[in-house]
N, CA, C and O atoms as a GROMACS GRO file, in nm:
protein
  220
    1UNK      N    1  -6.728  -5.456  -4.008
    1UNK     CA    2  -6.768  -5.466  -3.868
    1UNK      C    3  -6.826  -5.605  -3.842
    1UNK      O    4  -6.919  -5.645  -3.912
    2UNK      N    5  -6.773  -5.682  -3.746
    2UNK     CA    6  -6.851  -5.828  -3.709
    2UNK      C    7  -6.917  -5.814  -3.630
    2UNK      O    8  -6.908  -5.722  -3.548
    3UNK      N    9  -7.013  -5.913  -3.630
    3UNK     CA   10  -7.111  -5.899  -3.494
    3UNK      C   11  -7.089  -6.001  -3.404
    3UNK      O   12  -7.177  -6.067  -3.349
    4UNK      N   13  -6.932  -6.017  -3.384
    4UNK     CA   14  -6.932  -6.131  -3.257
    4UNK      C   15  -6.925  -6.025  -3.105
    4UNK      O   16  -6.840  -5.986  -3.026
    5UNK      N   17  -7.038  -6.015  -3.122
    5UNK     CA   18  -7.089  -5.939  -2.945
    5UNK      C   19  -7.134  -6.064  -2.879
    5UNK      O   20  -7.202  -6.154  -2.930
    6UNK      N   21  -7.087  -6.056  -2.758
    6UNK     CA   22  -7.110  -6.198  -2.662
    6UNK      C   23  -7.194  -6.126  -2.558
    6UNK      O   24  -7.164  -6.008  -2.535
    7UNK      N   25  -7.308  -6.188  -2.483
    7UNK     CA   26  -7.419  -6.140  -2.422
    7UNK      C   27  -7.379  -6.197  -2.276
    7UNK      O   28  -7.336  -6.312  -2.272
    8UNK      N   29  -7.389  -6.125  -2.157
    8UNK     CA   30  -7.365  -6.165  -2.018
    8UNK      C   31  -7.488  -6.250  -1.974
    8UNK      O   32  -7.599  -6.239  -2.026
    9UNK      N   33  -7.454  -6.340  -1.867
    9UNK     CA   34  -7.619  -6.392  -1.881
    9UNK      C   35  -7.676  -6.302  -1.805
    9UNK      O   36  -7.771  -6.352  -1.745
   10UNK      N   37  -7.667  -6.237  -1.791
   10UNK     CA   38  -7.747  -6.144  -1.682
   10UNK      C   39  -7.826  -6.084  -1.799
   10UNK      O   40  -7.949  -6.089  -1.797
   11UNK      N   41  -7.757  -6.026  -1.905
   11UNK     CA   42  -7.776  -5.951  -1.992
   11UNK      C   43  -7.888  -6.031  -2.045
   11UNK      O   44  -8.001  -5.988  -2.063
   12UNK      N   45  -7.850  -6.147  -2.069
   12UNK     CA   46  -7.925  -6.275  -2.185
   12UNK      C   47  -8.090  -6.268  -2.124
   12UNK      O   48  -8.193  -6.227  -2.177
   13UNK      N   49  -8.063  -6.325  -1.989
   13UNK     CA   50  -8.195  -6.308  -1.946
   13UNK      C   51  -8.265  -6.176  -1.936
   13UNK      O   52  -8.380  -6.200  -1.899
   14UNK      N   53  -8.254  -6.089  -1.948
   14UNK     CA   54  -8.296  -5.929  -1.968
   14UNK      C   55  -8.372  -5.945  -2.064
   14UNK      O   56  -8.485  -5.904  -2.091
   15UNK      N   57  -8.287  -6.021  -2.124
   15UNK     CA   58  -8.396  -6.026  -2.292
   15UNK      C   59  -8.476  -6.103  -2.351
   15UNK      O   60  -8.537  -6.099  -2.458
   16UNK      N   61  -8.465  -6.211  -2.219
   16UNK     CA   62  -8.618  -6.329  -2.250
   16UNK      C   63  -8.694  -6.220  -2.189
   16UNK      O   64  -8.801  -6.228  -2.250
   17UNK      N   65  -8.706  -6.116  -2.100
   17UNK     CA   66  -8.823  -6.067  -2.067
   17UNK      C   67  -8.894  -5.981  -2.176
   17UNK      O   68  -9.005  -5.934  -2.151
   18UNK      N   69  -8.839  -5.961  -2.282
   18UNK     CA   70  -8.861  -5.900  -2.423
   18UNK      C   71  -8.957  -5.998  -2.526
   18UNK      O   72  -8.914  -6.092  -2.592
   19UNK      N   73  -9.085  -5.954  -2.522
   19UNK     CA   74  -9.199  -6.086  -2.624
   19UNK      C   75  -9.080  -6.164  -2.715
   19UNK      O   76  -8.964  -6.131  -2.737
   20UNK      N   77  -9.116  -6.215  -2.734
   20UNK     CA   78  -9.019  -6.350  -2.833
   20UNK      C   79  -9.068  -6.301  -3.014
   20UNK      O   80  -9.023  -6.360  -3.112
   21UNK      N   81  -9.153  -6.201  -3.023
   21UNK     CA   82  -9.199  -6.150  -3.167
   21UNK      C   83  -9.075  -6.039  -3.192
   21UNK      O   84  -9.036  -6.006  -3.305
   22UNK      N   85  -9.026  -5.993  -3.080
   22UNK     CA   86  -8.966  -5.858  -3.129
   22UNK      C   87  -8.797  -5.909  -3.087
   22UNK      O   88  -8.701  -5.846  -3.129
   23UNK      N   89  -8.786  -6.008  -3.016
   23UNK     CA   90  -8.705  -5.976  -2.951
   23UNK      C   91  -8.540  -5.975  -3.022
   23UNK      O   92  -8.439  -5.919  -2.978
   24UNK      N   93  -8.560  -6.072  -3.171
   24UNK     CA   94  -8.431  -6.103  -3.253
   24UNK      C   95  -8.450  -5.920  -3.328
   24UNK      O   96  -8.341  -5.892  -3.378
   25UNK      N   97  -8.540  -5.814  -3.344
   25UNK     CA   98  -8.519  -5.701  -3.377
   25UNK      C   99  -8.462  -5.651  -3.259
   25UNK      O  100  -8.367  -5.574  -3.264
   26UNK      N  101  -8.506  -5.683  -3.167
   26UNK     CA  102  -8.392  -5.565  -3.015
   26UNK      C  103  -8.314  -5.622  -2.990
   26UNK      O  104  -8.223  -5.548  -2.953
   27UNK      N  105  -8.271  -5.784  -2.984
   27UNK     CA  106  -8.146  -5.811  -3.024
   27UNK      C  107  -8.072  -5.706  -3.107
   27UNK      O  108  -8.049  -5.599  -3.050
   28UNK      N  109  -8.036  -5.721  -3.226
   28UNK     CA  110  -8.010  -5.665  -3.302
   28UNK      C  111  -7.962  -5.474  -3.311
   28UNK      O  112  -7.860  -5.416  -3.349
   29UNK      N  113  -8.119  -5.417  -3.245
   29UNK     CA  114  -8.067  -5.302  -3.206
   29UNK      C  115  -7.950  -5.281  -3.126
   29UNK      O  116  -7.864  -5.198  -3.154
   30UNK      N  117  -7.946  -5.368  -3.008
   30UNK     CA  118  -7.877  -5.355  -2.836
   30UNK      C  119  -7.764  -5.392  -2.940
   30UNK      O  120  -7.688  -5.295  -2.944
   31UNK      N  121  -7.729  -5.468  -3.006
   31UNK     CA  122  -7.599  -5.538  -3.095
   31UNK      C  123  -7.542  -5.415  -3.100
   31UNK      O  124  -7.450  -5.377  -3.028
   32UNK      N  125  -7.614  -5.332  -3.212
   32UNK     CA  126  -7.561  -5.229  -3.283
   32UNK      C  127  -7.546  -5.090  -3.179
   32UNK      O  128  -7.449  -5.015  -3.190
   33UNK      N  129  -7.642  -5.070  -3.090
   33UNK     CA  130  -7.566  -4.990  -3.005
   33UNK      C  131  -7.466  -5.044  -2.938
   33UNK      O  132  -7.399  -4.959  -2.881
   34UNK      N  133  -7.441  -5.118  -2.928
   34UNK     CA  134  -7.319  -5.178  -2.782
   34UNK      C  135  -7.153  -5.125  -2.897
   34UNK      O  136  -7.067  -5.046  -2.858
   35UNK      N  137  -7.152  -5.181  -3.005
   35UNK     CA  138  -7.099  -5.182  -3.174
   35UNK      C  139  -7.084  -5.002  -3.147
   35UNK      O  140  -6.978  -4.945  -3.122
   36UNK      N  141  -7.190  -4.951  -3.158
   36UNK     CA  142  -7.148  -4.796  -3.169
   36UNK      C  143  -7.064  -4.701  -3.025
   36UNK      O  144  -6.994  -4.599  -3.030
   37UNK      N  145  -7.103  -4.775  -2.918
   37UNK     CA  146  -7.061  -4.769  -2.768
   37UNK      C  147  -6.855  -4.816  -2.776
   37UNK      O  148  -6.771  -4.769  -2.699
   38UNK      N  149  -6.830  -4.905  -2.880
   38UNK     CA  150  -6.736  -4.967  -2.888
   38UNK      C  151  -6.720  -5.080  -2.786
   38UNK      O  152  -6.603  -5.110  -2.760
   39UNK      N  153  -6.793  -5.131  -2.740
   39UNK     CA  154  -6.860  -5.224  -2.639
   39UNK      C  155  -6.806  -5.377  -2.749
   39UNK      O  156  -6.801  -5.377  -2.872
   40UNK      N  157  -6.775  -5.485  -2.663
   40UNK     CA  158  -6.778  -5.619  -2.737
   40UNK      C  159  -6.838  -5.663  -2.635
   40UNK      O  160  -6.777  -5.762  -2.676
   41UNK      N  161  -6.905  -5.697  -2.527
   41UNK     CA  162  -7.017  -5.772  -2.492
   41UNK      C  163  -7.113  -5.677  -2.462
   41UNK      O  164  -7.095  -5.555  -2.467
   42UNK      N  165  -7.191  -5.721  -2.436
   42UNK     CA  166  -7.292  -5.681  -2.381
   42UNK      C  167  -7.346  -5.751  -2.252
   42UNK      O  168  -7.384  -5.866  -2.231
   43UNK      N  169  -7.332  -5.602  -2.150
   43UNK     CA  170  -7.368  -5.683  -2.014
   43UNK      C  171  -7.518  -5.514  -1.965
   43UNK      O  172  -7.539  -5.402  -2.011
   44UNK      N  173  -7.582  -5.607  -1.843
   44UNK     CA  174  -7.644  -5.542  -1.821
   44UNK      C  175  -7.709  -5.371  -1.817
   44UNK      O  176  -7.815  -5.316  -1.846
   45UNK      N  177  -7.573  -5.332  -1.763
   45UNK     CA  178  -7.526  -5.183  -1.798
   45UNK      C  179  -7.554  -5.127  -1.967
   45UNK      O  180  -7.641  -5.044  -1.993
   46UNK      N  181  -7.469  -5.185  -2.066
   46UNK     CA  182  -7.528  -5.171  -2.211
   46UNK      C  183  -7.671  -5.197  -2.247
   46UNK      O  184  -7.732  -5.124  -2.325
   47UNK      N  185  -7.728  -5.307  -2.185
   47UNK     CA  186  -7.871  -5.337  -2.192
   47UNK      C  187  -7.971  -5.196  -2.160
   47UNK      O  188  -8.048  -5.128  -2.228
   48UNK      N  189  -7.928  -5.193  -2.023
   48UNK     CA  190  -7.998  -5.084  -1.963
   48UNK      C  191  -8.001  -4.916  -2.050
   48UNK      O  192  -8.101  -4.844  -2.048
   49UNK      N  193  -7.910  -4.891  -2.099
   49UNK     CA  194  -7.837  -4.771  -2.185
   49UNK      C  195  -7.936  -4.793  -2.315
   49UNK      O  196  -8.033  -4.732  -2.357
   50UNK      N  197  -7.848  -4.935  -2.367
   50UNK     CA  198  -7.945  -4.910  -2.485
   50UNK      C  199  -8.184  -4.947  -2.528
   50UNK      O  200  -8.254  -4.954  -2.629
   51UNK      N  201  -8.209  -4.960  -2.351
   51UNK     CA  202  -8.311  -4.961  -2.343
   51UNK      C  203  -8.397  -4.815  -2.326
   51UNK      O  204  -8.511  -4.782  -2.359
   52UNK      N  205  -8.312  -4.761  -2.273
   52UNK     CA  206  -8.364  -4.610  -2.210
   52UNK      C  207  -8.321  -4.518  -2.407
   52UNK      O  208  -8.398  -4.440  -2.463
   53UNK      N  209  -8.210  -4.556  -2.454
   53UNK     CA  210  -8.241  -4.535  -2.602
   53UNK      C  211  -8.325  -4.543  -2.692
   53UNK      O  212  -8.338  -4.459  -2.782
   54UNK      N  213  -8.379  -4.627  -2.681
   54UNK     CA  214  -8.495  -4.712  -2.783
   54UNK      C  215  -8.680  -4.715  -2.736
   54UNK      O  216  -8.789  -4.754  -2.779
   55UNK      N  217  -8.608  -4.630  -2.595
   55UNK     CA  218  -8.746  -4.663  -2.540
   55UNK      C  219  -8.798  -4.765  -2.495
   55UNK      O  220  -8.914  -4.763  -2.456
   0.00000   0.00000   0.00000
């Protein structure tokens, strides 16, 4: 499995609003759900999905 998931900027900026301590771990999560979604980018919609996931 690769992780070339490409991020929308919409998406991108979603995730500067995420502290900068955690944010390469929720990177990472949102990666792997979008990956399990069968998703290759990630746009807002996946963001949103995999936020209401994770809490």
């Amino acid at each position: 499995m690769s992780n070339n998931i490409s991020w929308t900027a919409e998406a991108e900026a979603k995730l500067k609003e995420i502290p900068f301590f955690v944010r390469p771990a929720a990177r990472k999560k949102i990666e792997k759900f979008a990956q399990e979604q069968g998703a290759s980018e990630i746009t807002v919609e996946i963001y949103a999905l995999a936020k209401q996931q994770f809490g």
